[in-house]
N, C-alpha and C positions, 0 to 999 in steps of 0.2 A: 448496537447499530440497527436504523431500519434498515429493511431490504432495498430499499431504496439506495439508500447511502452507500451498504454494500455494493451493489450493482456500478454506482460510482467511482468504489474506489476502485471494484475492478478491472473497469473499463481504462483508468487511469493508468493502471499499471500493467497493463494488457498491449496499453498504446504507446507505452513508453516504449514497450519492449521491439514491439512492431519501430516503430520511428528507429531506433536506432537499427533493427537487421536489417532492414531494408535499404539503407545507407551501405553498411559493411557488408553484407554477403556479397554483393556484386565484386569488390572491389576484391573480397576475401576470395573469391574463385579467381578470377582473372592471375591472382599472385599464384595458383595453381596451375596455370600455363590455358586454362579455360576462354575459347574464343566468346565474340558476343551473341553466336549462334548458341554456343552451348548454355552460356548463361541465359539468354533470355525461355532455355529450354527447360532449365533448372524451373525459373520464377513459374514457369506455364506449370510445373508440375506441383509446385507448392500452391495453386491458386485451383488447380483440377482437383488436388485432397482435396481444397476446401469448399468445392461444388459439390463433391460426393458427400463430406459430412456435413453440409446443408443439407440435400437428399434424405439423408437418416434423421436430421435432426426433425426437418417439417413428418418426414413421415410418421416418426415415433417418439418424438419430442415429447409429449404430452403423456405418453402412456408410459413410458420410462422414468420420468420422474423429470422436469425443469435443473431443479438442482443436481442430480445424479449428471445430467447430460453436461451443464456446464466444468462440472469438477473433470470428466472423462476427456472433452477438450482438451483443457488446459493441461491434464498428463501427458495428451496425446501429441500436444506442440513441444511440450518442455523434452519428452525422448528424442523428437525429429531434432532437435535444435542439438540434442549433447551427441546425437551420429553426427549430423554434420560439423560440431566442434573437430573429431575425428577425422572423418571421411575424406580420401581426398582424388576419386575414382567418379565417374561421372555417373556411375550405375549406380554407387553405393548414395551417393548427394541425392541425385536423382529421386530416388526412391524414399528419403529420406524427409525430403521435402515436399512429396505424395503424402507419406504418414501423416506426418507433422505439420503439413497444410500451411506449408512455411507461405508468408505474407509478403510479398516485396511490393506492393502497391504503395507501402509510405502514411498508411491510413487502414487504422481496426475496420473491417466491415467482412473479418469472416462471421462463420455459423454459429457462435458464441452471440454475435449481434441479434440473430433470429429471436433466439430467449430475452436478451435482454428486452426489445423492441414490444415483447409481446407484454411481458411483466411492469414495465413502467407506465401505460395507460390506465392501471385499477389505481396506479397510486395517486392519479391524478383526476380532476373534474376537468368536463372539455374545453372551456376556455382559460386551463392551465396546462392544456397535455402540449401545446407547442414549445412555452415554455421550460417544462422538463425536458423534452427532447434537446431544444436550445441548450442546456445548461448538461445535459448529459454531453453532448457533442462540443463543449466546450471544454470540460476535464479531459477529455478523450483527444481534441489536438492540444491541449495544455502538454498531456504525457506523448503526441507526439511528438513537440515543438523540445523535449527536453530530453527524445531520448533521440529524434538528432542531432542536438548539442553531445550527446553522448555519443556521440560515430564516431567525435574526435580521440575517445578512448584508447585504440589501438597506436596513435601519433604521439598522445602521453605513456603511452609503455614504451614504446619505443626508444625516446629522449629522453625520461625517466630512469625507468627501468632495464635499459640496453636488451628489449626484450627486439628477435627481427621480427621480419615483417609477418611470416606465419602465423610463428607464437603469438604475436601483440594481437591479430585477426582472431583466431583461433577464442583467444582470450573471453572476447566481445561476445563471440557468439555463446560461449560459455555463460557469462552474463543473463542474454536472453532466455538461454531453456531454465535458468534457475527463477528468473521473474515471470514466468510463465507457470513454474510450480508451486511459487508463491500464490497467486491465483485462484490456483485449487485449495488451497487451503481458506482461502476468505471464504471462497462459495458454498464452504462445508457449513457456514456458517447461517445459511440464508434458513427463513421459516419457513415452516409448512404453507405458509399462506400464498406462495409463490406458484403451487400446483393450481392445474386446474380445476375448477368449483365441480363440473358435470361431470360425472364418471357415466361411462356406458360408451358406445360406440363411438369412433371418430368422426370429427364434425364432419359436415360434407360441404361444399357451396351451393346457394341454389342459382337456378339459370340467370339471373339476371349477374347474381357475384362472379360468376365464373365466366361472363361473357365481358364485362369489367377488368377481373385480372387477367384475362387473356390479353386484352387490349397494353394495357397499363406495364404486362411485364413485357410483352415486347417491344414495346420502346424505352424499358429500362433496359435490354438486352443491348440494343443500338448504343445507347451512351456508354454501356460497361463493355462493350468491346475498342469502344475509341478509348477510352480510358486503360484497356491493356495497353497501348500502344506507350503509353504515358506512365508507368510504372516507377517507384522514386529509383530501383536500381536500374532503367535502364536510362532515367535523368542523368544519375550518377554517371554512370558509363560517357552518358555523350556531353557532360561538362566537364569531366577528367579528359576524355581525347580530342577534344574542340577547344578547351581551353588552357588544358594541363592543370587544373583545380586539385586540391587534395583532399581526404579522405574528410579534415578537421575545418575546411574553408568551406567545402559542399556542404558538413553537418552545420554545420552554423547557420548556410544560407536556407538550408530546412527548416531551423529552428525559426528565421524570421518568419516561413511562411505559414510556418503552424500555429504560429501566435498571432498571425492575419488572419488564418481560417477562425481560429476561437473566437476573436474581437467580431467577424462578418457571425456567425450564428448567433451571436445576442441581437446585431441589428435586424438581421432575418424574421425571429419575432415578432420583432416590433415592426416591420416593413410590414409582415404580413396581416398584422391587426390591422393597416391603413388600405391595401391592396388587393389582401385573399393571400390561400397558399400556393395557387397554382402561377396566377402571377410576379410571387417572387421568385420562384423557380426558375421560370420562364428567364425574365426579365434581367437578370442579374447572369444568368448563364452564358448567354450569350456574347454578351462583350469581354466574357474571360476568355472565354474560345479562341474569340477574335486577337486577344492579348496572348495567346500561347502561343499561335503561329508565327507570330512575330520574332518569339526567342531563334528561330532556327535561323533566321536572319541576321542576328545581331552580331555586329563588328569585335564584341569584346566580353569579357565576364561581366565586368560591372554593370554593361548595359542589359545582358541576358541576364543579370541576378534582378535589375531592376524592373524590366519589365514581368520574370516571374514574379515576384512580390507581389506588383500589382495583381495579375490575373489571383496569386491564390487570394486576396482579397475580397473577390468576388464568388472562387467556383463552389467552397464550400455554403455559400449560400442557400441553395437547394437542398440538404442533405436532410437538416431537424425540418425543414416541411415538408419535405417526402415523406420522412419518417413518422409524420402528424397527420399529412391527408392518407395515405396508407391504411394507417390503422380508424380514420375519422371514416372512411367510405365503407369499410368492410363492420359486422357486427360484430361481438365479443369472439364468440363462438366459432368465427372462422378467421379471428386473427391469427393464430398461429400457420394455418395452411397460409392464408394471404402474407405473411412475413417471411415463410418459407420459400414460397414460390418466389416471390422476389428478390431476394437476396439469393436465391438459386439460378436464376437466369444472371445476375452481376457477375458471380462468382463462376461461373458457366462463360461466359463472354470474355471475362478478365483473362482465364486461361487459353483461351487462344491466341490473343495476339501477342505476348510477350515474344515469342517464338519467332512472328513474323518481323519482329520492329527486329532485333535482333539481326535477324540477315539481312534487313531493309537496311540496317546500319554498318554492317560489311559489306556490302556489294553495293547500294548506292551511296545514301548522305548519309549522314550523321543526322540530319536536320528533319528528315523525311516522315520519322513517326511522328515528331509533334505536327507538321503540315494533314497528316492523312487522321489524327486525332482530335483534332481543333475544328476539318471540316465535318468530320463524322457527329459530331458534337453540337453543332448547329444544325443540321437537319433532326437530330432528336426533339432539340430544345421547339423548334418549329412545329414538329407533330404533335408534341408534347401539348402545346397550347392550343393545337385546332381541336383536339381530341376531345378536352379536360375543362375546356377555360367554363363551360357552363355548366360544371360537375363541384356542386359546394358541400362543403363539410357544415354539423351542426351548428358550431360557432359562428358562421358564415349566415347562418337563415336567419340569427335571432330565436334558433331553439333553448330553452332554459337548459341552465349548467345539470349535469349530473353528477350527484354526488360521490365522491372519491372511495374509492376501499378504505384506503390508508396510503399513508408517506412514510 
């Protein structure tokens, strides 16, 4: 297998795994008598691990070894995952989901993403590297859209297997720290050619990049804090007590949406070769926004299932161009700090509001964090464009292709 490939599947099964915990923990605590305080406390604490191992990753990612760093992850998730199969104390989860950098967002984009994001550009020429990202991010909600069909696992132990509700929960999460340790095994597998080329000191940015990613990550900070708000377990949460849904009708309605986000990154691509990357981004973002607020509204499940579908149609839109003018604006040499620093301010921002939406949804609405989420989200998408829109990547000039490392 190229590294390429590798990097695929394990993004695949990375995401499955994510897709499905992020469905079940919520619901898996709550059966432990866990308010939605304390859960959304939980999710903040599995999103702050994985701000600090972002932290480590951009600092010393390079000088540690790429592949060393990704295998070390994936131990690091698959332990947190088999305490909390156990654990059932809010100190012992808690903490458990700090290690193991537990994910409840519904969608791969921890510190494992950083390496990946840095290594897939040599394998590509520049008027191919959106399309890698595109196809990278479409295996990745493929395995999420199948390992929320897979939420409904604990509902089949159940009726099955006369397993209760602990044990059938319990089970699940079991599941995920062993596909997580799978993982590390693929990555044992990646070439040397994945490290990087320059040995000697670490890169630095010069003043133009670093006044660029100042700009750039804090309006990624903006969208990845409304995006806490919007987490798929505290989705869960407020389509089980809003509508009475269940564990196996939520997972399923994930599954549509993940199979929307996959189908919206191929057209993304292609949008962007007619538009630019900044205008897809933009463009497309906006009216999801506008479509999430709506669910808090809606009269009934089928209309809330409907209307999400729509929005996720659109929102993953932005993600493989982000991930393509990202690394198109910075030079080789400072991709790794520029995909650090970025993915550290998301993962930074994600961890604080689960917390809030959480008591937002005990003591006010239910409906409340998608409303203060959807508008936070269009003032990004807004800066985003006044900032950016005259900031073009190579492909965009009519600069000649450069040639690829390898695929």
């Amino acid at each position: 297998m190229s590294d390429r490939r590798i990097l695929y599947c394990g993004a695949f099964v990375r995401a499955f795994a994510v897709g499905m915990v992020s469905v079940v923990v919520g619901l898996h605590l709550a059966t432990l008598g866990f308010e939605p305080g304390r859960i959304g406390g939980v999710v903040g604490a599995g999103l702050l691990g994985g701000a600090l191992a972002a932290i480590l990753t951009t600092w010393c990612g390079d000088r540690a070894g790429r592949r060393r760093v990704l295998v070390v992850l994936a131990l690091a998730g698959a332990l947190g995952g088999l305490v909390i199969t156990f654990g059932s104390s809010l100190v012992v989860v808690g903490t458990a989901a700090f290690l193991g950098m537990l994910n409840g967002m519904g969608r791969d984009r921890g510190p494992s993403l950083i390496i990946d994001q840095v290594i897939l550009p040599a394998t590509a020429a520049d008027h191919e590297r959106t399309r890698v990202f595109a196809v990278y991010n479409v295996i990745q909600d493929s395995g999420h859209a199948l390992g929320a069909l897979a939420a409904g696992l604990p509902d089949l132990l159940r009726s099955a297997a006369g397993f209760d509700a602990g044990l059938a929960f319990r089970s699940a999460i079991g599941v995920y720290a062993l596909l997580l340790a799978g993982t590390a095994i693929l990555y044992m597998r990646l070439s040397p050619a994945v490290e990087p080329r320059l040995a000697g000191p670490r890169a630095r940015l010069s003043p133009r990049s670093r006044g660029t990613l100042v700009r750039i990550a804090s309006l990624f900070a903006i969208d990845s804090l409304a995006g806490g708000f919007l987490t798929t377990t505290m989705l869960t949460l407020f389509l089980s007590r809003r509508f009475g849904a269940g564990a196996a009708v939520i997972g399923a309605l994930f599954f549509g949406a993940r199979v929307a986000n996959a189908v919206s990154h191929l057209a993304a691509a292609w949008l962007a070769r007619r538009i630019g990357l900044v205008n897809t981004m933009v463009f497309t973002h906006i009216p999801s926004s506008l479509l999430l607020a709506t669910v808090a509204w809606a009269p009934s499940f089928p209309i809330a299932a409907a209307l999400f579908l729509l929005r996720e149609g659109l929102v993953e839109m932005d993600v493989p161009t982000r991930q393509s003018f990202v690394m198109a604006i910075f030079p080789a040499e400072e991709r790794t700090l520029a995909s650090g620093v970025t993915h550290l301010v998301r993962l930074g921002a994600w961890s604080v509001a689960p917390s809030f939406a959480g008591l937002l949804m005990q003591g006010a609405s239910l409906g409340v964090p998608l409303l203060i989420g959807g508008g936070m989200k269009i003032v990004y998408d807004v800066a985003l464009w006044t900032a950016f829109r005259r900031v073009t990547p190579p492909e965009e000039r009519g600069v000649a292709p450069v040639k690829a490392a390898g695929a």
